[in-house]
N, C-alpha and C positions, 0 to 999 in steps of 0.2 A: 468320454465325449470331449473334444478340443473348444477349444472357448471360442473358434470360429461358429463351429456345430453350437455351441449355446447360443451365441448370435442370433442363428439364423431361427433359431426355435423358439426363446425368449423376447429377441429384438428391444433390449437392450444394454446397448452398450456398455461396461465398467462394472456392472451388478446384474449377477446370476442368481436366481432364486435357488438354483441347483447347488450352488458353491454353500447356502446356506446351510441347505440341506443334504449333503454332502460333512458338512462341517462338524451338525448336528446328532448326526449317524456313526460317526467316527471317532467321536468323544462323550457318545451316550454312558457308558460306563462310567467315565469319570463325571459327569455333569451329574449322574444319581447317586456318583458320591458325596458329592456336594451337598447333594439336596439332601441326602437323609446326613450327611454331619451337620448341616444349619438347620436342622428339626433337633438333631441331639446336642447342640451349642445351646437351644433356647432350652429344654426341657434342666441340661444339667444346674442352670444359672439359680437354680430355686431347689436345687438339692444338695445344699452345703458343700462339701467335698469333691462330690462327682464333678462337679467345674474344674477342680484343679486336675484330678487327671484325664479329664476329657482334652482339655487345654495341652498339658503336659504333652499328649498322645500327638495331640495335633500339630503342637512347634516341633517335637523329636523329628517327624518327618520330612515337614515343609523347610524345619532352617537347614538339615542337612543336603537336602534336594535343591534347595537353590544356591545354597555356599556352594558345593562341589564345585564349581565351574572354578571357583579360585584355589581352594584348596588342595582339590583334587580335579582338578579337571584336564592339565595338562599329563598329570600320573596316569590320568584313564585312558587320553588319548594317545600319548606315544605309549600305550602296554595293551594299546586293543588286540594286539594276538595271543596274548597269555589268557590263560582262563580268567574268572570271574574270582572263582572263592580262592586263587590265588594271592588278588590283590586284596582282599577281604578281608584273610584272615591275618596279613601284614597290616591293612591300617586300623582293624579290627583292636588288635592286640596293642597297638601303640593309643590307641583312643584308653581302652580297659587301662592300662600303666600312668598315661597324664592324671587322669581322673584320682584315682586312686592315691596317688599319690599327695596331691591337693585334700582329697576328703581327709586324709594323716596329718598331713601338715596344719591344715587351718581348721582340725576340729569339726568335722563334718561339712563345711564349704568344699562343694566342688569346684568352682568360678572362679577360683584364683583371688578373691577379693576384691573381685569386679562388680559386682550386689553389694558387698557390705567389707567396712574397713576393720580393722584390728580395733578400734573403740566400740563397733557396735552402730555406729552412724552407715545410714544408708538414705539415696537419693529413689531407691524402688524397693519400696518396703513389702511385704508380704500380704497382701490384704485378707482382712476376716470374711472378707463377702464378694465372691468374682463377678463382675458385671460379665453383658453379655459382650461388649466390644473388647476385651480382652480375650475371653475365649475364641472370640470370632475373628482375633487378627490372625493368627494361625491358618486360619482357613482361606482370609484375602492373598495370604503369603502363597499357599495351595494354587491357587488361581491364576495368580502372577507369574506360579513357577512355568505351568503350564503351559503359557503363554510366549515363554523362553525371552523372559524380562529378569535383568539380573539386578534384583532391587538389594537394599540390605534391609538385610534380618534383624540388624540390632536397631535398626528405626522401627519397625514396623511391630517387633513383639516387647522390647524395651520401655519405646512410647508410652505406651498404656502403663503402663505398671510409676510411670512417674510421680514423684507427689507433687510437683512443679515443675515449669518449665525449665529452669536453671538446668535440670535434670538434660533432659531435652538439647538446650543450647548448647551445655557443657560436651554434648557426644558432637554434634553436629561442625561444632568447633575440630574439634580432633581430628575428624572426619575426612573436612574438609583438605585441612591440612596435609593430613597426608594422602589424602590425594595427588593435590600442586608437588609434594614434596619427591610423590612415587615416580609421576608422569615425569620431572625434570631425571630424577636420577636414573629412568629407564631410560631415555632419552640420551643420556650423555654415555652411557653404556652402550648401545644400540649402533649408534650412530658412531662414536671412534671406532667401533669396536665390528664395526660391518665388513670393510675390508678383510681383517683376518677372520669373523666366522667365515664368511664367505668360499675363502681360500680352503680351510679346513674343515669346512661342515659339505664341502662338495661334494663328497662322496656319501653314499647313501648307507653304505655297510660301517656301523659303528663297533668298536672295542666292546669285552664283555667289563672294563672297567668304567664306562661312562652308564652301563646299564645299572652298577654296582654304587656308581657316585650319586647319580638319579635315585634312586633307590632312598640312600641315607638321607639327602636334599628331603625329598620330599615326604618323608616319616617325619624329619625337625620342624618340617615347615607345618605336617598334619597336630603336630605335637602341640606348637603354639600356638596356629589357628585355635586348638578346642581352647588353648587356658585363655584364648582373648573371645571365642564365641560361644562356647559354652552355657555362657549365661544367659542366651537368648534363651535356653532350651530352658534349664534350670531358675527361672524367670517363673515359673508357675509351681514349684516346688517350694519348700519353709530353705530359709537359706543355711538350715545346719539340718543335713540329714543324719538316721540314723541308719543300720546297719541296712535293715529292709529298704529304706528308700534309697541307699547307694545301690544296691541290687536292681528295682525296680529301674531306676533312671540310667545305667549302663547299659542292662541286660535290651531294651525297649531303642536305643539308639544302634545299640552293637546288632540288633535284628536288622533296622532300619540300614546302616549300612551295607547291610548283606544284600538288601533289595536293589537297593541303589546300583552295586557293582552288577549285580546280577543285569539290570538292564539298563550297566554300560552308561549312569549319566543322565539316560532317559535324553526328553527335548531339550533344557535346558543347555547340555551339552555343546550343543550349535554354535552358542555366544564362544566358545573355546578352538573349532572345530574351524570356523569361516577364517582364523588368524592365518596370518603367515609362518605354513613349513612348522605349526606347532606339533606335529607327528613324530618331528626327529628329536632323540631322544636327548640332546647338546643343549639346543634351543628351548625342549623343556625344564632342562636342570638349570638353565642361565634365568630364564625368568622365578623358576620357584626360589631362587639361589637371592633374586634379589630382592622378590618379594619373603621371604624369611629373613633379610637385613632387617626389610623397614617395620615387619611387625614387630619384632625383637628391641629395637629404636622404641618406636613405639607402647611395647608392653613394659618396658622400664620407667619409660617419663612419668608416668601416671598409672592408677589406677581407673581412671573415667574410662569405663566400655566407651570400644570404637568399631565403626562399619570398616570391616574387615575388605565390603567389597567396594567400595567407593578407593581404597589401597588397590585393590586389585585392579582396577578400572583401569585406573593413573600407570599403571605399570604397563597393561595391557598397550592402553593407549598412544603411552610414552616410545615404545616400541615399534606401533604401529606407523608412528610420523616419523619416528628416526627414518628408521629404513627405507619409507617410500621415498624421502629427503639425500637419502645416499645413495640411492640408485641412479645411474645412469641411462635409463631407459630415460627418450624421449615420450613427450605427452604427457597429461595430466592425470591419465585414468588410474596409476594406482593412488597417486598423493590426494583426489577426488575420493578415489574406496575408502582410505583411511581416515582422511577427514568424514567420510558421512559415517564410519562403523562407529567413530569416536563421540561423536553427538548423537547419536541415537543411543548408545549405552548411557551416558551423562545422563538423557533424557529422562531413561527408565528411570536411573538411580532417585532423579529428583524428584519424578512421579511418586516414585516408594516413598519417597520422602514427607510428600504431601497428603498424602494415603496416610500415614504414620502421624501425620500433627493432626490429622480428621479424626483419627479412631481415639487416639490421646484427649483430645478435645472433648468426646463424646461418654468417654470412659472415666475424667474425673474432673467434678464441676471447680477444684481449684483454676486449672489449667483452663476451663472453659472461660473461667470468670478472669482470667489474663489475656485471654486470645480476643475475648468480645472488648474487653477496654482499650485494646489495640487498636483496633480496628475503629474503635468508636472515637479514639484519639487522629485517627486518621481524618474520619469526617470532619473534625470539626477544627481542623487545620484550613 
């Protein structure tokens, strides 16, 4: 039925009770997942344990379901003609290798030392007793992903687990940064650099050497994502596993990405999919090419966990205004698309953001009793 045909049957205008219902019919499956994972988020929260890996289960799939879009989302999209457990069992196999090599190196830390330093000091300590807005951020993540809102993960399942804000500020800080840092150096890339893709990206038939450089890009770029996100996941695990829980926490991600390639990215994929000419496989390698600079920048400076995707934004975005700004087409309609794609991602990012200082807020009364004095220093200003 066309939404004139609802018009005239509803009568009115902007809002269809059908589109509701419609809506509701089409995401019934996931919406009873919901419901019976926020029945089993409250039940595990008073059975010791079962919290941590109910939690576990829950971030393994949400943080890789709505990363992909940076990590992987440009590899899925320029390789939608190749099979699924192709690209599977390539980033499969490079996720199993980063990990493993960290659990050797630092002693049963998977995280690269993202959770906890070489003294033993950590800003997200392990808790004895999981509340329920920790378990339950995983699931808002779920929600959002659905929604094909590209928030970050490391605000949203991070938060909670903070013993202070400093925690908190110190990501948000980094974050930020490389953001402004990503969009400028996309940006100067993009934009000198428009003429000659232009010139050379004309032709639609690529070299099997650019499928082969694509390829290595984007296994280094999957490699360092995990040592800088990882931690989102492993955020509900003891920060030194041992043999059995390196098993368990691989084996339960490496499944999870099997799913993910299997359907292709799923919604979330869109935010990767609406860019410009991100299908040719040049355009993929130049962006994962730049974005594995600024992680790599970044996973040196510090060890303070950073949103991987607030980098990816800035890059995406950085991108997006170069070229609309080198283009010689008159009118304003594409420098108009890319302006509004660029703040409606922002948007999200900062939505998650705020989602993330609620659930933090709510999940530990330090952090509560810093956020109300805030606020209460505000009024009485």
């Amino acid at each position: 039925m066309s939404k004139k045909e609802k018009k005239k049957k509803y009568g009115r205008p902007g809002f269809y009770y059908l589109d509701i219902l419609d809506y509701l019919n089409s995401e019934k499956k996931f919406l009873l997942f919901i419901l019976i994972s926020f029945i089993l988020a409250i039940i595990s929260v008073n059975l010791g344990q079962m919290a941590m890996w109910v939690g576990f289960a829950f971030a393994a799939y949400s943080a890789v379901a709505n990363d992909s879009i940076q990590s992987l989302g440009t590899f899925i999209e320029s390789n939608y003609k190749r099979k699924w457990w192709v690209l599977w069992l390539y980033i499969g196999s490079i996720f199993l290798v980063t990990i493993v090599i960290s659990w050797v190196v630092f002693n049963g830390d998977v995280t690269y030392q993202r959770l906890i330093n070489s003294r033993g000091e950590t800003e997200f300590p392990h808790p004895d007793k999981f509340s329920f807005y920790q378990v339950l951020a995983p699931l808002v993540l779920l929600i959002i992903t659905r929604l094909r809102m590209p928030v970050s993960t490391t605000f949203l399942l991070l938060s909670v687990f903070s013993s202070s804000s400093s925690g908190i500020s110190a990501m948000v800080y980094k974050s930020v940064s490389g953001y402004v840092i990503a969009f400028i150096l996309s940006f100067i890339i993009w934009y000198n650099l428009y003429k000659v893709i232009k010139k050379y990206f004309k032709q639609r038939k690529t070299s099997l050497a650019w499928s082969i450089i694509q390829w290595i890009i984007s296994g280094l770029l999957w490699s360092v994502w995990v040592m800088q996100d990882g931690a989102n996941i492993a955020v509900f695990l003891p920060r030194h596993l041992d043999i059995w829980g390196l098993i368990i926490f691989v084996s339960v991600i490496f499944i999870g990405l099997g799913i993910l390639f299997y359907m292709r990215g799923d919604k979330i994929q869109r935010v990767v999919s609406e860019k410009s000419r991100i299908a040719d496989v040049r355009a993929a390698t130049l962006i994962d090419f730049t974005y594995l600079m600024m992680l790599v920048y970044k996973l040196l400076i510090s060890t303070i966990p950073l949103s991987t995707t607030w980098v990816f934004l800035g890059i995406i975005g950085g991108r997006e205004i170069a070229i609309s700004l080198a283009r010689k087409k008159s009118g304003k309609k594409h420098k108009k698309k890319a302006a509004v794609m660029i703040i409606r991602d922002l948007a999200y990012a900062i939505t998650g953001l705020i989602i993330s200082i609620a659930l933090a807020t709510g999940a530990n009364p330090a952090i509560r009793e810093e956020v109300m004095g805030f606020f209460s220093g505000l009024f009485h200003l």
